[in-house]
PDB file of N, CA, C and O in Angstrom:
ATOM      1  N   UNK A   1     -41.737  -5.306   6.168  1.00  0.00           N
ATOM      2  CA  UNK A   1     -42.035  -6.358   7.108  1.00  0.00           C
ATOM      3  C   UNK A   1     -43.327  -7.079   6.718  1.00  0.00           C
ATOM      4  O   UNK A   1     -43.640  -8.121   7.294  1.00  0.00           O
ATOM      5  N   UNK A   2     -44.327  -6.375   5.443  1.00  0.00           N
ATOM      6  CA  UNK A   2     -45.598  -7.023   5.464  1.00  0.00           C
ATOM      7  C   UNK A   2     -45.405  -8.703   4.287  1.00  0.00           C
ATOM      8  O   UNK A   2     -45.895  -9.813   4.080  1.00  0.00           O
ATOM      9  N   UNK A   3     -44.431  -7.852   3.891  1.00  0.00           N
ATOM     10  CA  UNK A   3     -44.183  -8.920   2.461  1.00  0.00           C
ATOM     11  C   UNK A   3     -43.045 -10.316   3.596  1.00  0.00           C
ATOM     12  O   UNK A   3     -42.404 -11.157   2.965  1.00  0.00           O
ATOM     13  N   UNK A   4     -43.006 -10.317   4.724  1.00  0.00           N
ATOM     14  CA  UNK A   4     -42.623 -11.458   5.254  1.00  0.00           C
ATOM     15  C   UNK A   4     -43.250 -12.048   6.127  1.00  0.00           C
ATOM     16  O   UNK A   4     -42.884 -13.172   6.471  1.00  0.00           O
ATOM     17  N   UNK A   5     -44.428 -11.392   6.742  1.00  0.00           N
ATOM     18  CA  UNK A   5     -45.204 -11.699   7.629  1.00  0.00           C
ATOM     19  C   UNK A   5     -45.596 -13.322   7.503  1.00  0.00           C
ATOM     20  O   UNK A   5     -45.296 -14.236   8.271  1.00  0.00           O
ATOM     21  N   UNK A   6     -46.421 -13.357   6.189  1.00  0.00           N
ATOM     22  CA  UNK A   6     -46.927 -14.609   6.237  1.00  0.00           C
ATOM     23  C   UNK A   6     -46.054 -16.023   5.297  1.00  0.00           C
ATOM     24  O   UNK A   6     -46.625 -17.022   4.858  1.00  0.00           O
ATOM     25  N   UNK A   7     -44.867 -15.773   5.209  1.00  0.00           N
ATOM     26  CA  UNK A   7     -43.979 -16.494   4.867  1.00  0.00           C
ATOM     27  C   UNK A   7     -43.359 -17.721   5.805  1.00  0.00           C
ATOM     28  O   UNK A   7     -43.310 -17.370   6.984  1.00  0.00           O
ATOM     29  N   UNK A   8     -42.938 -18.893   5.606  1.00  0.00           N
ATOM     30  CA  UNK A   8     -42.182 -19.677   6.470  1.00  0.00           C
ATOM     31  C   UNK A   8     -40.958 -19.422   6.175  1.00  0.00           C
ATOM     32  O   UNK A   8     -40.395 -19.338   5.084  1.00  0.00           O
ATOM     33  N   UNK A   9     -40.552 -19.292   7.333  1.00  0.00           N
ATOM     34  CA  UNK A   9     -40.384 -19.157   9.093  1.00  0.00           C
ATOM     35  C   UNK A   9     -41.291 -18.666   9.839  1.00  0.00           C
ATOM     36  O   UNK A   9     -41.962 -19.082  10.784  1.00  0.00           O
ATOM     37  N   UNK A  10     -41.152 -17.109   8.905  1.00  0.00           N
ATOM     38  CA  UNK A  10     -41.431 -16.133   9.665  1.00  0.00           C
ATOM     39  C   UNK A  10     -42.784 -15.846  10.576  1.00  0.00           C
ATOM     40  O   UNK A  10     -42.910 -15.203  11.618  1.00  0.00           O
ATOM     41  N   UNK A  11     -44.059 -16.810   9.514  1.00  0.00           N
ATOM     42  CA  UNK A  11     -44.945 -16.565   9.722  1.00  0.00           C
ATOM     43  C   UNK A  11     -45.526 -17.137  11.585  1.00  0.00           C
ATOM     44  O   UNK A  11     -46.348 -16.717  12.399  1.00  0.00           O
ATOM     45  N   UNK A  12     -44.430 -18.392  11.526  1.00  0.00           N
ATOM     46  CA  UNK A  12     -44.855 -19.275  12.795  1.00  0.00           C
ATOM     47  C   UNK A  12     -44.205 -18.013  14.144  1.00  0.00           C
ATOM     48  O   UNK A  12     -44.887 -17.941  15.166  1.00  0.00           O
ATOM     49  N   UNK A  13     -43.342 -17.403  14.077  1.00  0.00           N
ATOM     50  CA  UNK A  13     -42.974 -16.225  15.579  1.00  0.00           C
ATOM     51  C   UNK A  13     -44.658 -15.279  15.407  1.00  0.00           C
ATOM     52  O   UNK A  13     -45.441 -14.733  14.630  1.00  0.00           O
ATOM     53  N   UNK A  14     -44.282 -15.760  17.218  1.00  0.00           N
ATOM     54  CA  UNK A  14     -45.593 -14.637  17.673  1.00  0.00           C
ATOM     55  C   UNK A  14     -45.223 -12.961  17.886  1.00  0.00           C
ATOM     56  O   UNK A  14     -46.178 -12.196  18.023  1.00  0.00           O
ATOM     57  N   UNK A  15     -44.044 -12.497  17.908  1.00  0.00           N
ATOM     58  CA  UNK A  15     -43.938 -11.560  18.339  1.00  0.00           C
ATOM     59  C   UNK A  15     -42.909 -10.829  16.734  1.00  0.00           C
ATOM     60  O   UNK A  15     -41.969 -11.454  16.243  1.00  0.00           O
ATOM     61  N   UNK A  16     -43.314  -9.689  16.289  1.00  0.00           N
ATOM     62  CA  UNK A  16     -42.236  -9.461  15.205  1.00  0.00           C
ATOM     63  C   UNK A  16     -41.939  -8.167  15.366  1.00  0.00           C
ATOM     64  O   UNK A  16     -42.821  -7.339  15.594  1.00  0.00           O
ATOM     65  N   UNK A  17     -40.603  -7.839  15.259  1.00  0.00           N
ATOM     66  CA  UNK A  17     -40.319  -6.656  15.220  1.00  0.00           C
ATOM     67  C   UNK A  17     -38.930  -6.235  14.098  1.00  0.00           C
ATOM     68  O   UNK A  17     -38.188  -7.092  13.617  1.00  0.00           O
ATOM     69  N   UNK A  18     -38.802  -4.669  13.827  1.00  0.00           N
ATOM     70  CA  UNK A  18     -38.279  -4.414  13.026  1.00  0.00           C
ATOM     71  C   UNK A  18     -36.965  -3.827  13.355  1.00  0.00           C
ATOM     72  O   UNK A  18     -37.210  -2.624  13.447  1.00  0.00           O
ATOM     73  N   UNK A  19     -35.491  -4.035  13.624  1.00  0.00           N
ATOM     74  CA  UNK A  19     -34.552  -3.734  14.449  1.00  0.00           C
ATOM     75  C   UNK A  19     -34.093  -2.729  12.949  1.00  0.00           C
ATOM     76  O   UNK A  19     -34.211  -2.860  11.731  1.00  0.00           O
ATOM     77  N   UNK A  20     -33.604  -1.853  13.764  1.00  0.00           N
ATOM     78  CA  UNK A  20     -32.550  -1.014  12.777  1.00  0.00           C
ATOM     79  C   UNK A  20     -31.155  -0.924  13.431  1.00  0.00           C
ATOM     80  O   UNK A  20     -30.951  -1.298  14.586  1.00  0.00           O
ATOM     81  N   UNK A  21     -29.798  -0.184  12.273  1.00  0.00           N
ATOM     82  CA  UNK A  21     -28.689  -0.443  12.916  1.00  0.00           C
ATOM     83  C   UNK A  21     -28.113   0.930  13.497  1.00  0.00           C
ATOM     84  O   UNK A  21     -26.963   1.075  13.914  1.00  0.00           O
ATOM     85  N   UNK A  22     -28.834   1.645  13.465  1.00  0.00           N
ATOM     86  CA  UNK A  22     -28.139   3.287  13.196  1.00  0.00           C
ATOM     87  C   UNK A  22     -27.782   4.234  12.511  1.00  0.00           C
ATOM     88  O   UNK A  22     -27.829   5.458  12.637  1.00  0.00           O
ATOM     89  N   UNK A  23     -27.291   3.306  11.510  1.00  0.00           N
ATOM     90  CA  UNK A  23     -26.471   3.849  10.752  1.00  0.00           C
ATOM     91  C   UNK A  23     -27.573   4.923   9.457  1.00  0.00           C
ATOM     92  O   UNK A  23     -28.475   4.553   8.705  1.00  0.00           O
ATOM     93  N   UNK A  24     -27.148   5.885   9.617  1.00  0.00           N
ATOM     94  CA  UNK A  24     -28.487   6.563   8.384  1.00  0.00           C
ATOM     95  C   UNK A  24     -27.588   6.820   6.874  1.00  0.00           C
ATOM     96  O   UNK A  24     -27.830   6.756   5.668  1.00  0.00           O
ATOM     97  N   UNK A  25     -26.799   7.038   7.473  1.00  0.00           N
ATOM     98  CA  UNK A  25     -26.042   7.557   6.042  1.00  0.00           C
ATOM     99  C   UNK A  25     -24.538   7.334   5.862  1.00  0.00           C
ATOM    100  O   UNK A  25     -23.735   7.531   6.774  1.00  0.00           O
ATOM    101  N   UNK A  26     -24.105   6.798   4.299  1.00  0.00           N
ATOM    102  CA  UNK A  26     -22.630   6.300   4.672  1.00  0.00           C
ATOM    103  C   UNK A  26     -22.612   7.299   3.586  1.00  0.00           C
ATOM    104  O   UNK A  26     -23.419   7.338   2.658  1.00  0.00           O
ATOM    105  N   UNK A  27     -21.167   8.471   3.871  1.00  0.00           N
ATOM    106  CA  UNK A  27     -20.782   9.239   2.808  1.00  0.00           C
ATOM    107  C   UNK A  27     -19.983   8.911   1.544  1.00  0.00           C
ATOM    108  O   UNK A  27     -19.242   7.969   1.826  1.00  0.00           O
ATOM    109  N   UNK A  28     -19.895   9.112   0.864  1.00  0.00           N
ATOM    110  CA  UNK A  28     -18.990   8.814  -0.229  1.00  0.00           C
ATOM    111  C   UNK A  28     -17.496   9.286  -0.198  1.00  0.00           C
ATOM    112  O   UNK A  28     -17.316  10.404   0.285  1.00  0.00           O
ATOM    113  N   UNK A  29     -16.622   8.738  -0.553  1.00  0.00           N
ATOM    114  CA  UNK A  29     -15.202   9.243  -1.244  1.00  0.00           C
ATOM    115  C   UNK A  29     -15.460  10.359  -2.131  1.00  0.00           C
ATOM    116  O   UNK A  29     -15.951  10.020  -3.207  1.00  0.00           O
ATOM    117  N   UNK A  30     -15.283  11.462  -1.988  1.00  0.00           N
ATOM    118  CA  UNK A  30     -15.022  12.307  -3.219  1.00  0.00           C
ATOM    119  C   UNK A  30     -13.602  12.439  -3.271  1.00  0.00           C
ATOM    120  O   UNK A  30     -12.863  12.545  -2.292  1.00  0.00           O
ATOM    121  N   UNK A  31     -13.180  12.423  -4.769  1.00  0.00           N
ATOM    122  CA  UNK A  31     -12.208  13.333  -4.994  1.00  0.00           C
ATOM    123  C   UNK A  31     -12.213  15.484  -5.344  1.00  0.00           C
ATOM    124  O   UNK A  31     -12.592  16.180  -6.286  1.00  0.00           O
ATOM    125  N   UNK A  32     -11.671  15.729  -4.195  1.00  0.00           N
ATOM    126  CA  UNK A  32     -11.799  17.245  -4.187  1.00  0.00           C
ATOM    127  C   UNK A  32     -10.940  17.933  -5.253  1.00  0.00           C
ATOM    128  O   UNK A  32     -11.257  19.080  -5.570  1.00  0.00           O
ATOM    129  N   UNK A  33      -9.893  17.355  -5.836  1.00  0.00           N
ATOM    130  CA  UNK A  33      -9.378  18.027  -6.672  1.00  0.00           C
ATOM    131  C   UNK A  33      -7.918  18.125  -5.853  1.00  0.00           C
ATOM    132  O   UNK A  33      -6.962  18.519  -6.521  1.00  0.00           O
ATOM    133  N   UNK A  34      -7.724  17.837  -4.646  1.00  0.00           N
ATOM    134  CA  UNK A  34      -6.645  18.548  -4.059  1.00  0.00           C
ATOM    135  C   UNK A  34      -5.423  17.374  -3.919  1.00  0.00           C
ATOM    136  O   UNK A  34      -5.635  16.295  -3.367  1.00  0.00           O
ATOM    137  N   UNK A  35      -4.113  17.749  -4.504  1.00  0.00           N
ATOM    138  CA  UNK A  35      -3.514  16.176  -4.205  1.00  0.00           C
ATOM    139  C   UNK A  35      -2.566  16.516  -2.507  1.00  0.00           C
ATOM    140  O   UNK A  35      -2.057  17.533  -2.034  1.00  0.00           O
ATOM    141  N   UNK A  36      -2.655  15.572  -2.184  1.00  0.00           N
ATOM    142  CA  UNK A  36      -1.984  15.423  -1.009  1.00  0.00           C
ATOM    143  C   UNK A  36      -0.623  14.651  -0.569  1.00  0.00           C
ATOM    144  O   UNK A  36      -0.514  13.605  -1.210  1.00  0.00           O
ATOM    145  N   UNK A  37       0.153  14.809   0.093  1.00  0.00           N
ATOM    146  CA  UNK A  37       1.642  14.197  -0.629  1.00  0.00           C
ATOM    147  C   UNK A  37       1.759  12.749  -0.646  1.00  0.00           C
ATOM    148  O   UNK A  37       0.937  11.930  -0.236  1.00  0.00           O
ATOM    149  N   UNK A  38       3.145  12.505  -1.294  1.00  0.00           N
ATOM    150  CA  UNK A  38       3.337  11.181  -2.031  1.00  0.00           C
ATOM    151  C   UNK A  38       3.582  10.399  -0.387  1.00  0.00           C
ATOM    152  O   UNK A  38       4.184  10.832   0.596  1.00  0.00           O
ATOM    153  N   UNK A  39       3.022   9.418  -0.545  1.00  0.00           N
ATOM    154  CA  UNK A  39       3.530   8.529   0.827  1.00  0.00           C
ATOM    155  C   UNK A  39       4.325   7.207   0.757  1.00  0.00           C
ATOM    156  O   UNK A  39       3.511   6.294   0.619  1.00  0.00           O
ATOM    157  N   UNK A  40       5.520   6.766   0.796  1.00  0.00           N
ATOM    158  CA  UNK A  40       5.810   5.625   0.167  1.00  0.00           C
ATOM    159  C   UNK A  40       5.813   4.617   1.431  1.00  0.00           C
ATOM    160  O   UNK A  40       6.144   5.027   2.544  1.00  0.00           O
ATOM    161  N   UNK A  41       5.413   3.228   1.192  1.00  0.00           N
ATOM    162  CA  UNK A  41       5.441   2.336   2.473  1.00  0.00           C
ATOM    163  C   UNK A  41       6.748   0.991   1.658  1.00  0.00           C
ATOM    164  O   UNK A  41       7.206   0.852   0.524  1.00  0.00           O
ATOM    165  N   UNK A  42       6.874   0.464   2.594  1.00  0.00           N
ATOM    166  CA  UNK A  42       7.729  -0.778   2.432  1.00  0.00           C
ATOM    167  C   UNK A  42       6.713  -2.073   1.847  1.00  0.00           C
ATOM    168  O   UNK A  42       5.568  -2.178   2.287  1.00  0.00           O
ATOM    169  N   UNK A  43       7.322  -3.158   0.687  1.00  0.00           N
ATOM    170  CA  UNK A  43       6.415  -4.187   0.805  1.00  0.00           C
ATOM    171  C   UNK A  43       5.719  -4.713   1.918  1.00  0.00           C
ATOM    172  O   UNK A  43       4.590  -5.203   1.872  1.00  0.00           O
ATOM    173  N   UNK A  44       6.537  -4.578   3.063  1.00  0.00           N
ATOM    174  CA  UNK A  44       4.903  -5.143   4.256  1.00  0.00           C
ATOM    175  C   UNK A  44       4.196  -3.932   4.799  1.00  0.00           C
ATOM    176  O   UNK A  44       4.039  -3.787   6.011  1.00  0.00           O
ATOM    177  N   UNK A  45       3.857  -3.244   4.096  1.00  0.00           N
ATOM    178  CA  UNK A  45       2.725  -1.929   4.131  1.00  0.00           C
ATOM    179  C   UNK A  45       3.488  -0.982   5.396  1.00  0.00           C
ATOM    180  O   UNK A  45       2.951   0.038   5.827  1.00  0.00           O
ATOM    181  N   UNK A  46       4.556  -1.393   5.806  1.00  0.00           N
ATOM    182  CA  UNK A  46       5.260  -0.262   7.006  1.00  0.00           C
ATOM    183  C   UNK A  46       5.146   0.976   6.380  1.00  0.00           C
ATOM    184  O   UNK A  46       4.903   0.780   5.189  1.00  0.00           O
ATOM    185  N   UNK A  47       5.248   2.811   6.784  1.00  0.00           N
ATOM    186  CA  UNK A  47       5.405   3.871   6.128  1.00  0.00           C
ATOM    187  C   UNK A  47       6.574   4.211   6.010  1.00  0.00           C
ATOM    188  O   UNK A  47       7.346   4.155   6.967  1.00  0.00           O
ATOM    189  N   UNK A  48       6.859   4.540   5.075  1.00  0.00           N
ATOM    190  CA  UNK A  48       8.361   5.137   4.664  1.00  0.00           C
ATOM    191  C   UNK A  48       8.858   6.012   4.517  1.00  0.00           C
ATOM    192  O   UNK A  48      10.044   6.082   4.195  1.00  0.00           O
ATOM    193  N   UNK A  49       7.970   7.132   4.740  1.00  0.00           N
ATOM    194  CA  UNK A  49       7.885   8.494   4.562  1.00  0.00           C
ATOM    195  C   UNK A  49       7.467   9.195   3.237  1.00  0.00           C
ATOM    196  O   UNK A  49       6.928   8.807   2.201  1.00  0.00           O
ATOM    197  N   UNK A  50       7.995  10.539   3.753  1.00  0.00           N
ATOM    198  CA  UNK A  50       6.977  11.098   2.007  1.00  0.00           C
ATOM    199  C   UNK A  50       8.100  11.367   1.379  1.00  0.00           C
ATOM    200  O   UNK A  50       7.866  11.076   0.206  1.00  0.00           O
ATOM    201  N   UNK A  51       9.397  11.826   1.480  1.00  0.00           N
ATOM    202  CA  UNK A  51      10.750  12.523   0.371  1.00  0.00           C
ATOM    203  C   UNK A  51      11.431  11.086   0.134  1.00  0.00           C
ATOM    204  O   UNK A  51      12.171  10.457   0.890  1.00  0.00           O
ATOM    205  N   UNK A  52      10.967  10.769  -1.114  1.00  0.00           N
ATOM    206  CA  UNK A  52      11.618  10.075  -2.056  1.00  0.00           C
ATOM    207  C   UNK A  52      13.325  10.206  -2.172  1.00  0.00           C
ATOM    208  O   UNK A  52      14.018   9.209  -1.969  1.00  0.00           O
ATOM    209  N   UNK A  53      13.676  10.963  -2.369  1.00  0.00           N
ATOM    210  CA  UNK A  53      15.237  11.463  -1.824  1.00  0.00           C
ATOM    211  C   UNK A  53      15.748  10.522  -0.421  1.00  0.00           C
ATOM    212  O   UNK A  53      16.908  10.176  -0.199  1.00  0.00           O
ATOM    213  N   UNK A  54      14.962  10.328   0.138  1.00  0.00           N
ATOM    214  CA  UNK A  54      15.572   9.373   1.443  1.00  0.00           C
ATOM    215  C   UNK A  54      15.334   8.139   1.966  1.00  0.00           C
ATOM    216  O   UNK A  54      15.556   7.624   3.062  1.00  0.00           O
ATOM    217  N   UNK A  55      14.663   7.651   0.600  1.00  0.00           N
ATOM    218  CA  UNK A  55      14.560   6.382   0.658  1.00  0.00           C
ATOM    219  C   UNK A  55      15.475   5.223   0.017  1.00  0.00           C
ATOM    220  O   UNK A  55      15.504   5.170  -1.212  1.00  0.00           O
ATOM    221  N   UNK A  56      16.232   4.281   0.766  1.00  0.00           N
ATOM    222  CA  UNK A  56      17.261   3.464   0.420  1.00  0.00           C
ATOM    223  C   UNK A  56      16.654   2.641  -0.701  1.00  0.00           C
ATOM    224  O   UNK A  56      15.484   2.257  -0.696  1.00  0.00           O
ATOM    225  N   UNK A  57      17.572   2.387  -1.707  1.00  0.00           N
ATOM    226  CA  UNK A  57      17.541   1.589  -2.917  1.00  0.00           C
ATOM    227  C   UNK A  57      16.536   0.390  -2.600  1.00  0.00           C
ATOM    228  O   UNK A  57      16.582  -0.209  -1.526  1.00  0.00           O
ATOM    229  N   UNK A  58      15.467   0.029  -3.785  1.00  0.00           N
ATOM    230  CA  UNK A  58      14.404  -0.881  -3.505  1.00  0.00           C
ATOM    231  C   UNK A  58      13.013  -0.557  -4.007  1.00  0.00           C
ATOM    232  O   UNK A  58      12.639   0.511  -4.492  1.00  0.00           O
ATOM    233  N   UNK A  59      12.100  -1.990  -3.750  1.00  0.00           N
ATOM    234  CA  UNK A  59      10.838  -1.828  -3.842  1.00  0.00           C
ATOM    235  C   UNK A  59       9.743  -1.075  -2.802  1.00  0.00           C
ATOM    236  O   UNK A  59       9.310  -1.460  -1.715  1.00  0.00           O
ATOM    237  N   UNK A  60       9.513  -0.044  -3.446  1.00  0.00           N
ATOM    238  CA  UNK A  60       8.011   0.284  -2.498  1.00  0.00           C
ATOM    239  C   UNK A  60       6.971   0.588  -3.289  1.00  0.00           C
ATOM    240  O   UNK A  60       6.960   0.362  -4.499  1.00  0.00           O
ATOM    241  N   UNK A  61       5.756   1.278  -2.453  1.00  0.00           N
ATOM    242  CA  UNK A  61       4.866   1.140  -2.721  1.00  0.00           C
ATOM    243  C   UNK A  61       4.578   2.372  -2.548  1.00  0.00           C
ATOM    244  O   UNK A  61       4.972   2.823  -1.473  1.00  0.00           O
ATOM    245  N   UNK A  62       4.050   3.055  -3.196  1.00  0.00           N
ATOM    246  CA  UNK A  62       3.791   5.038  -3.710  1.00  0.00           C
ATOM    247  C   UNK A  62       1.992   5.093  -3.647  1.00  0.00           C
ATOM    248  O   UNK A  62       1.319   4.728  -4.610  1.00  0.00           O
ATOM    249  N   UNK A  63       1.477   5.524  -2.562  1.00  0.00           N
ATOM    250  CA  UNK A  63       0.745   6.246  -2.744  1.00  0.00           C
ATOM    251  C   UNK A  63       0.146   7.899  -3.236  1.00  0.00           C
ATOM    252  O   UNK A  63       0.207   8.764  -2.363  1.00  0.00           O
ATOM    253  N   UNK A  64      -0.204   8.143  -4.095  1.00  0.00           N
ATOM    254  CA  UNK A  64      -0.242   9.312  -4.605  1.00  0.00           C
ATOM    255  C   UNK A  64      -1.857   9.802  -4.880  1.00  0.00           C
ATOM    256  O   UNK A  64      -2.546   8.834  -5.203  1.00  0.00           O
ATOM    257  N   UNK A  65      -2.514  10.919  -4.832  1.00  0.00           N
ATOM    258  CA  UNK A  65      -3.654  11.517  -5.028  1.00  0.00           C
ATOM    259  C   UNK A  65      -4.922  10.486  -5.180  1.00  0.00           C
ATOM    260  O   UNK A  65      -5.763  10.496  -6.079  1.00  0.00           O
ATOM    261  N   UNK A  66      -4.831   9.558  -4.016  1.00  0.00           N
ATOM    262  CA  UNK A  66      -5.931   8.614  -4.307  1.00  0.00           C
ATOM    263  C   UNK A  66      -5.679   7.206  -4.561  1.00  0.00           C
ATOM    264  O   UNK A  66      -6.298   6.292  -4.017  1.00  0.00           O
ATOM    265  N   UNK A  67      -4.297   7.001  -5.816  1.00  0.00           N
ATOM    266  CA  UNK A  67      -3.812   6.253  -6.411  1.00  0.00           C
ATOM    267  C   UNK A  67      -2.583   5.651  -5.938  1.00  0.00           C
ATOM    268  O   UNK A  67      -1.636   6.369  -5.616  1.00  0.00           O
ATOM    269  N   UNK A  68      -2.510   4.087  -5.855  1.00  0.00           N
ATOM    270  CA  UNK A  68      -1.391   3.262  -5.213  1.00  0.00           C
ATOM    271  C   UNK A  68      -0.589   2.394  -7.125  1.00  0.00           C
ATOM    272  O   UNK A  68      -0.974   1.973  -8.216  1.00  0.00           O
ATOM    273  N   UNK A  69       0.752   2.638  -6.255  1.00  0.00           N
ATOM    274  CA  UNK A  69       1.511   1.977  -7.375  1.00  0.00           C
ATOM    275  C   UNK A  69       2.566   1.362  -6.682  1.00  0.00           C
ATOM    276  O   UNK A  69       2.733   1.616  -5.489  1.00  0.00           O
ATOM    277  N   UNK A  70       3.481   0.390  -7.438  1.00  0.00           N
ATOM    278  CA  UNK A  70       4.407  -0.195  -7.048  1.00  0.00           C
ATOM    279  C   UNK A  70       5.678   0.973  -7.759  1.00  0.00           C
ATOM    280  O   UNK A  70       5.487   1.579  -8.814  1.00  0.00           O
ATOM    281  N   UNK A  71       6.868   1.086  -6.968  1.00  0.00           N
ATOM    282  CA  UNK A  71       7.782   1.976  -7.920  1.00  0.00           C
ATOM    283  C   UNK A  71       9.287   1.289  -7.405  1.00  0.00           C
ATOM    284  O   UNK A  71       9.476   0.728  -6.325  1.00  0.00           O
ATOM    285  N   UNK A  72      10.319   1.512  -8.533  1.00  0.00           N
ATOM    286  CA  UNK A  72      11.548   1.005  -7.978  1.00  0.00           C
ATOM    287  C   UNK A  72      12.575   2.421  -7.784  1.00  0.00           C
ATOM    288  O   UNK A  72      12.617   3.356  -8.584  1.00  0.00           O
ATOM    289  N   UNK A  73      13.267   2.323  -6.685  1.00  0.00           N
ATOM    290  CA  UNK A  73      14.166   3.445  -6.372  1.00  0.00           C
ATOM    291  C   UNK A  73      15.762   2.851  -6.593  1.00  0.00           C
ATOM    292  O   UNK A  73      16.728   3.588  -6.397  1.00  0.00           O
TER     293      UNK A  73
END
């Protein structure tokens, strides 16, 4: 806040204060190593379930261990 004090704008407000947002810490994505099952959705991102086996002939979209792909059935 000192390195703006005497700057324009800033310098002309009589009253200054320093707002914070809350937020202290944003965690990261790790990958744990663990894969979790395949999820397939429809081109308009609907879910389609996870057994490939019961999905009708077509384009979707395969999420797998992190990783999104397009696949044809």
């Amino acid at each position: 806040m000192e390195k703006v004090q005497n700057i324009s704008p800033w310098s002309k407000f009589l009253k200054k204060q320093v707002l914070t947002s809350g937020i202290d810490d944003i965690p990261a994505d790790t990958d744990d190593g663990q894969s979790g099952p395949d999820l397939f959705y429809n081109l308009e991102g609907i879910p389609c379930g996870s057994d490939r086996n019961a999905l009708a002939p077509g384009i979707y979209i395969l999420r797998k261990n992190g990783k999104t792909s397009k696949i044809v059935i």
